[in-house]
C-alpha positions in Angstrom: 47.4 -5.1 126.5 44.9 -2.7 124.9 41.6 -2.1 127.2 38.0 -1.6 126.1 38.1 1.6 127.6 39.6 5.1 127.8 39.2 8.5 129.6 40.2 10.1 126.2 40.5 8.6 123.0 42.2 10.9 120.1 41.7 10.1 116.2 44.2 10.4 114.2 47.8 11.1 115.4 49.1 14.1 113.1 51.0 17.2 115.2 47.4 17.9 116.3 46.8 14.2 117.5 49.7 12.8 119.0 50.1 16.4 121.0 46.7 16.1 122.0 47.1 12.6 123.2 50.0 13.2 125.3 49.4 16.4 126.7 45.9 13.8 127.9 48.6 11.6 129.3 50.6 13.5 130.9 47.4 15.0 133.1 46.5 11.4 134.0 44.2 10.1 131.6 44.3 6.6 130.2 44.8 7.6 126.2 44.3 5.6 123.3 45.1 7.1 119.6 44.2 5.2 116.5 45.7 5.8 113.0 44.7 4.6 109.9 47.7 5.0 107.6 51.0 6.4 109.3 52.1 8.1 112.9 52.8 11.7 112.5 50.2 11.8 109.8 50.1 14.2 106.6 52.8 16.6 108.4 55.8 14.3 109.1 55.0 11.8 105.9 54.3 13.6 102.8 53.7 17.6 104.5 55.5 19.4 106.2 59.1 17.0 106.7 59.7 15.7 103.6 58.9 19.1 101.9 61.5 20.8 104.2 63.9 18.3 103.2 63.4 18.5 99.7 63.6 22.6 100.3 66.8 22.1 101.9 68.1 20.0 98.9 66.9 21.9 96.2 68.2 25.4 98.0 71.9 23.8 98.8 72.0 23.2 95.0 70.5 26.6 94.1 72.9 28.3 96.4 75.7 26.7 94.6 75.2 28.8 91.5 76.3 31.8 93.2 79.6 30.3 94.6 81.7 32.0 92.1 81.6 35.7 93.9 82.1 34.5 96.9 85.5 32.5 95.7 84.5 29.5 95.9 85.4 27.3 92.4 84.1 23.7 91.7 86.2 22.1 89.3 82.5 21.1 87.3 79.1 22.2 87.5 76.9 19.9 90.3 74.7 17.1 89.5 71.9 16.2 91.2 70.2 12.7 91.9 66.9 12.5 92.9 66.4 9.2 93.9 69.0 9.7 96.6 67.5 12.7 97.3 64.4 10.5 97.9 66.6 8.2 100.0 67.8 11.3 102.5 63.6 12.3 102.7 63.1 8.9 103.7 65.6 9.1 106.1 64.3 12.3 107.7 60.8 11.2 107.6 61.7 7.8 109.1 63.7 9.8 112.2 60.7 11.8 112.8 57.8 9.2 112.7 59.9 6.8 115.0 60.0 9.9 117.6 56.2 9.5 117.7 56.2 6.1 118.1 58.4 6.4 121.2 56.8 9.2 122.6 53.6 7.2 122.6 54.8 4.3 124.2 57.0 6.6 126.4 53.8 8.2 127.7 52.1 4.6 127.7 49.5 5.7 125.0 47.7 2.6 123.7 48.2 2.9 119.3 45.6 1.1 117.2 46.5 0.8 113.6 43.1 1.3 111.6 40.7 3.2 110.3 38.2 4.7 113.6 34.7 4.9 113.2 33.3 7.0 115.6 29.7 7.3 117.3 27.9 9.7 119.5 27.4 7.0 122.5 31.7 7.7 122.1 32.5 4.0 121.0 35.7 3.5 118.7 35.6 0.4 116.2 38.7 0.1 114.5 38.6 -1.4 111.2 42.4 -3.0 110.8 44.0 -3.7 107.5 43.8 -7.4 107.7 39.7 -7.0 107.8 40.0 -7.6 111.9 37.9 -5.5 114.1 38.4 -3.8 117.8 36.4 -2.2 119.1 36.5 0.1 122.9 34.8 2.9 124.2 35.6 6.9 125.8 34.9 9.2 128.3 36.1 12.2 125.8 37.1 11.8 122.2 39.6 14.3 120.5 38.6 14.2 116.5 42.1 14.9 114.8 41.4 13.1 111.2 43.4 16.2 109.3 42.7 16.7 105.8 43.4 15.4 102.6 44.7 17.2 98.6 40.9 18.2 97.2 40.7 16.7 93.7 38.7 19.0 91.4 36.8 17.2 89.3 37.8 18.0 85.6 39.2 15.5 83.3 42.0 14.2 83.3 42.5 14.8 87.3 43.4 10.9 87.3 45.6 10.5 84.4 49.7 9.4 84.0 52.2 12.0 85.7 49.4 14.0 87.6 50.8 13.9 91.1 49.7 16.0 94.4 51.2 17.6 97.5 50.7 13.9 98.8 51.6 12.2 96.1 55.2 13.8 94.6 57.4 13.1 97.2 59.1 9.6 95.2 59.6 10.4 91.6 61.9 8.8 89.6 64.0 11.9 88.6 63.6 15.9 88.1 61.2 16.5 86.0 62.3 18.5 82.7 58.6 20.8 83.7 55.9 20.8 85.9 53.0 22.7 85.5 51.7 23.9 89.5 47.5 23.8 89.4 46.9 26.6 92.1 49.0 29.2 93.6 48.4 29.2 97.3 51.0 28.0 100.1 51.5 24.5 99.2 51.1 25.1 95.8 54.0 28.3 95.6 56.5 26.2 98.2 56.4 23.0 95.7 56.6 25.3 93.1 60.3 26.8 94.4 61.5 23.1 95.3 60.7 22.1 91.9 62.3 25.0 90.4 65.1 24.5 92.8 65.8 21.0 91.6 66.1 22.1 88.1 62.6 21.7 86.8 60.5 24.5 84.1 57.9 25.5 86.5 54.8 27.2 85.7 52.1 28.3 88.2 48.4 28.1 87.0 45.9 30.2 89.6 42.3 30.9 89.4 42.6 33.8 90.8 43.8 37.7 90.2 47.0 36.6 92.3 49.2 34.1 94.2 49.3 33.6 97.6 45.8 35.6 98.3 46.1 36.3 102.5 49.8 37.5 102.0 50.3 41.2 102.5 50.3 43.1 98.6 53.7 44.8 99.4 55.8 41.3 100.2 53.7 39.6 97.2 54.7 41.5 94.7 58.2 41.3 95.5 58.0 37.8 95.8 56.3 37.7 92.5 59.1 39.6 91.3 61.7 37.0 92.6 59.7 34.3 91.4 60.0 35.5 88.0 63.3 35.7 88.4 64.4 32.4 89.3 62.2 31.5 86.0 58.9 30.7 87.4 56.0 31.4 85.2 52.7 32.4 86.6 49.7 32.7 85.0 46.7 34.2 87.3 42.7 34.8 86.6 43.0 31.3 84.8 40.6 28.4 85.2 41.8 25.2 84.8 39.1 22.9 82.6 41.0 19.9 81.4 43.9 17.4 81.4 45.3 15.4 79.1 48.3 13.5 77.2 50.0 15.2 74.0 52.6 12.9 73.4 55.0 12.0 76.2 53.6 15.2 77.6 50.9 16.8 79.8 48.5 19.6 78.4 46.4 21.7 80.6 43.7 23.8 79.4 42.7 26.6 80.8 40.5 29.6 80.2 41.5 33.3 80.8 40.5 37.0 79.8 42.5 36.4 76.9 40.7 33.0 75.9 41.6 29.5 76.2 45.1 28.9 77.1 46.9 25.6 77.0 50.3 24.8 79.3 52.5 21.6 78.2 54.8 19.9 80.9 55.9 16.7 81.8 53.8 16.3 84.6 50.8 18.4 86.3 50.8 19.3 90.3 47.5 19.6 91.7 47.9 21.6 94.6 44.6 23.3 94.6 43.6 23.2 98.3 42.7 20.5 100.8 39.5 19.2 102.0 38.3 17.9 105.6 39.3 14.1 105.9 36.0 12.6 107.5 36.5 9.1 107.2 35.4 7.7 109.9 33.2 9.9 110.9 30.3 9.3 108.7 28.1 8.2 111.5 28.9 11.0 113.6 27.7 13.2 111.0 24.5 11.3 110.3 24.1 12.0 114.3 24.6 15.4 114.2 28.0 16.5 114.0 27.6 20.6 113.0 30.3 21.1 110.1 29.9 23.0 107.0 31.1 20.9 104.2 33.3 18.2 106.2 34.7 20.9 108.4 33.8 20.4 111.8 32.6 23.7 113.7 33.7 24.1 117.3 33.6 26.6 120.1 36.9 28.4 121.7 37.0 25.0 124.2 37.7 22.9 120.7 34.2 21.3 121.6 31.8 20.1 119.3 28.2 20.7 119.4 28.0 16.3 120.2 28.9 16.0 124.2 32.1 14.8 124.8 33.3 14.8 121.8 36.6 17.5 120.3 38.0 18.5 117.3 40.8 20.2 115.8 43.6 21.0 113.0 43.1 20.9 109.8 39.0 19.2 110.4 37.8 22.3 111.4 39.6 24.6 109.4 41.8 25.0 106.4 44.7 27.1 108.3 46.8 24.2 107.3 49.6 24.9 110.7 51.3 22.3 112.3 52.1 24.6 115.3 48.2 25.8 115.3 46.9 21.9 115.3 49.5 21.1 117.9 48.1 24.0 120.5 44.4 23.4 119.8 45.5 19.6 120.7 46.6 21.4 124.2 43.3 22.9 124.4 41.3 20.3 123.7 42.9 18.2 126.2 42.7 20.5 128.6 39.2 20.7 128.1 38.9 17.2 128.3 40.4 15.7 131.6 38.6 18.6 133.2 40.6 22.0 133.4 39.4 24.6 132.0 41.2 26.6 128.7 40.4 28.3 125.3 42.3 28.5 122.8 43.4 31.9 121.8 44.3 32.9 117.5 44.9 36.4 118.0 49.0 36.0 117.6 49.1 33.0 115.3 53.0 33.4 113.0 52.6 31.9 109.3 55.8 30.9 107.8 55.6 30.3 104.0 58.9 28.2 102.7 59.7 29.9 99.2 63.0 31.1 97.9 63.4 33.7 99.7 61.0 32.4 102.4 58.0 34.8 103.8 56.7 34.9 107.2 53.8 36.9 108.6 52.3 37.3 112.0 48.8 39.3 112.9 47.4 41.9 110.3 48.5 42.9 107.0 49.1 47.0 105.9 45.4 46.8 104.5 43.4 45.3 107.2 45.4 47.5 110.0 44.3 50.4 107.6 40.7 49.8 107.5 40.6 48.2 111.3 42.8 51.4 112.8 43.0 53.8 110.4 45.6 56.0 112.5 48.0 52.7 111.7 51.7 53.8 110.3 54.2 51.6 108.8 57.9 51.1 109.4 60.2 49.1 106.8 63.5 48.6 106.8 65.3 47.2 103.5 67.4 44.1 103.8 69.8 45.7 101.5 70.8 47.8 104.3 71.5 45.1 107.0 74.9 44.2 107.1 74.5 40.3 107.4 72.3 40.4 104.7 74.9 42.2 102.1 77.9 39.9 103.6 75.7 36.7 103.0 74.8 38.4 100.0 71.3 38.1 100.3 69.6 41.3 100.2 66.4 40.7 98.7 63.7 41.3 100.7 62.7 43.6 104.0 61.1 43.6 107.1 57.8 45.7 107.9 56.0 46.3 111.0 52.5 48.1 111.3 52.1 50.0 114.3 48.9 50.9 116.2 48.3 54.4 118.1 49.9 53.8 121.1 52.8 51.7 119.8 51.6 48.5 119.8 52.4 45.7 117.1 49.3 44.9 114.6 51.2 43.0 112.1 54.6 41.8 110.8 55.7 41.0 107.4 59.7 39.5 106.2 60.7 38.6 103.0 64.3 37.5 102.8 66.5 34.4 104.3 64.9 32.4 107.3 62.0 35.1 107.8 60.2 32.0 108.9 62.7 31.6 112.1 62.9 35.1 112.3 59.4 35.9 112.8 59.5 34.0 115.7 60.9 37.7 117.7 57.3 39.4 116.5 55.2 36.9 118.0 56.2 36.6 120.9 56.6 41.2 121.2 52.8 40.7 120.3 52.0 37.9 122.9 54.0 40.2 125.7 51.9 43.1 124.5 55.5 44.4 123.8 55.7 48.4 121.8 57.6 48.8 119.6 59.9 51.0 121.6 60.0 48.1 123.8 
């Protein structure tokens, strides 16, 4: 039976909330979680699992083009079917949900179902879907709300076949094209599973490139391999409009060249996302220091209102499962009474495109003007031997190296670079040289 009162109390139960809640647990602490929509939350529903599912589909059938050299015939070309595509991302997404659910009750974590409003005095009312209210109170409270597709609002933004990162996971078929609003992470990954699956895919960004924080050297080559698996992209363009031209989407945008226009069957808005602060509304009328919905915190994950955490994507747009996950740690840590600070310095970002790209610590330009005695090793994935017998040898691996040997950054392009990368973080956690 739920009580009316908890040593910690986490909102929201994405990789940052339901690790938070059972790290809480498993240091003693009587822990409540309350979740509004789904267990697992943006991540295992319609983030990261299903997209890695629908990678893993629309790469298998990718792959298959290339079977040929290797001497491997198919009597006819594949064909692919999306809604049992759909069915096998249910599937996964079901499998990994449910492992929350018993992990919770494993751990004897009290779940409420509802949306939590939150107050200073640390009282949770839960507002539950049939309009019933609970209501309990906490010693600590771990904010863990996530975030949320932001919406920008030019017209149009609502209309038929305009679909999000959270909304594109159950269409009815493959698209004949999709046009990609914004070329960031989410954007550029959706953008390769689309293209994967067989769609026309064309990449609108604002800005002078894609994938801004990604080191020049592996962007351009990815640009280059993006262009030719047939993905259009189209930077320094503004998106100001939306609308039907027949059975068809047009977007309007304007560029140095002038106003552009982009036709495709549907539109992807995968712009960025915003803090999700529903629920917290009184908090912030209390006090709660954020800039713009996200939350600020010190290196504790505590907010400036006593007793009272946050973390993942609600105070920052880093948008890393593994990074809301440890912060979770942190915060619970903090919160049954040990003491810990959460550390960003070696922080891996894996990026799932075809080929994938994964990045740990500082890029060739910021080691340059950090540490300006910084060299640069590469070595060419053309040269490795698995590479040229799996016949992928697109890509390379770069390392910049401080003065006395030490790792300041890694950078792969190329086939699992996102498991891969894996090796660098942890040389750069052990303080490892390179000749180490």
């Amino acid at each position: 039976m739920a009580s009316t009162h908890y040593d910690v109390a986490v909102i929201g139960s994405g990789p940052g909330g339901y690790v938070a809640a059972i790290r809480a647990a498993q240091l003693g602490a009587k822990v409540a979680i309350v979740e509004k929509q789904y267990l697992g939350g943006t991540c295992l529903n319609v983030g990261c699992i299903p997209s890695k599912a629908m990678l893993h589909i629309a790469q298998v059938l990718h792959s298959m083009s290339s079977l040929g050299e290797l001497g491997i015939n198919l009597p006819q070309p594949p064909t692919f079917d999306m809604k049992q595509a759909v069915v096998f991302k249910d599937k996964v997404v079901k499998r990994m949900t449910g492992g929350v659910g018993t992990l919770m009750k494993g751990n004897n974590i009290d779940v409420f179902d509802g949306l939590g409003t939150v107050d200073a005095s640390r009282t949770v009312t839960v507002s539950k879907n049939d309009g019933s209210k609970e209501q309990f109170s906490a010693d600590k409270i771990i904010l863990a709300t996530g975030s949320i597709p932001f919406l920008p609002p030019f017209p149009g933004i609502d209309g038929r076949n305009v679909m999000n990162s959270d909304t594109c996971w159950n269409l009815p078929k493959t698209p004949e094209s999709v046009i990609c609003v914004g070329g960031g992470v989410i954007g550029v990954e959706l953008a390769c599973m689309f293209n994967g699956l067989g769609s026309q895919v064309t990449i609108v960004e604002m800005l002078p490139t894609i994938l801004a924080p990604v080191d020049e050297e592996v962007r351009k080559l990815l640009v280059r391999l993006l262009g030719k698996s047939g993905i259009t992209i189209v930077t320094g363009a503004t998106v100001e409009s939306i609308a039907d031209e027949g059975d068809m989407k047009k977007v309007v945008a304007s560029t140095e060249k002038g106003q552009e226009t982009f036709t495709g069957e549907y539109v992807l808005i995968a712009v960025s996302r915003r803090a999700n602060t529903s629920g917290l509304e009184q908090l912030i009328e209390q006090g709660l220091d954020n800039d713009r919905g996200r939350v600020r915190v010190n290196e504790k994950m505590e907010t400036n209102l006593p007793g009272i955490y946050a973390i993942g994507d609600l105070i920052h747009g880093a948008g890393l499962a593994h990074v809301a996950s440890t912060e979770g740690e942190i915060a619970s840590d903090n919160a049954t009474g040990h003491q810990a600070v959460m550390d960003y310095s070696v922080v891996p970002n894996p990026i799932y495109t075809f080929p994938e790209v994964a990045f740990v610590g500082l890029t060739e330009a910021q080691a340059k003007e950090k540490y300006p005695e910084a060299r640069v090793e590469r070595f060419p994935w053309s040269a490795n031997g698995k590479a040229v017998a799996m016949s992928e040898t697109d890509g390379f691996t770069k390392v910049i190296i401080g003065k006395y040997g030490e790792i300041l950054g890694a950078h792969i392009i190329g086939p699992d670079a996102t498991n891969l990368i894996s090796e660098y973080s942890v040389a750069m956690r052990g303080e490892l040289t390179v000749d180490e």
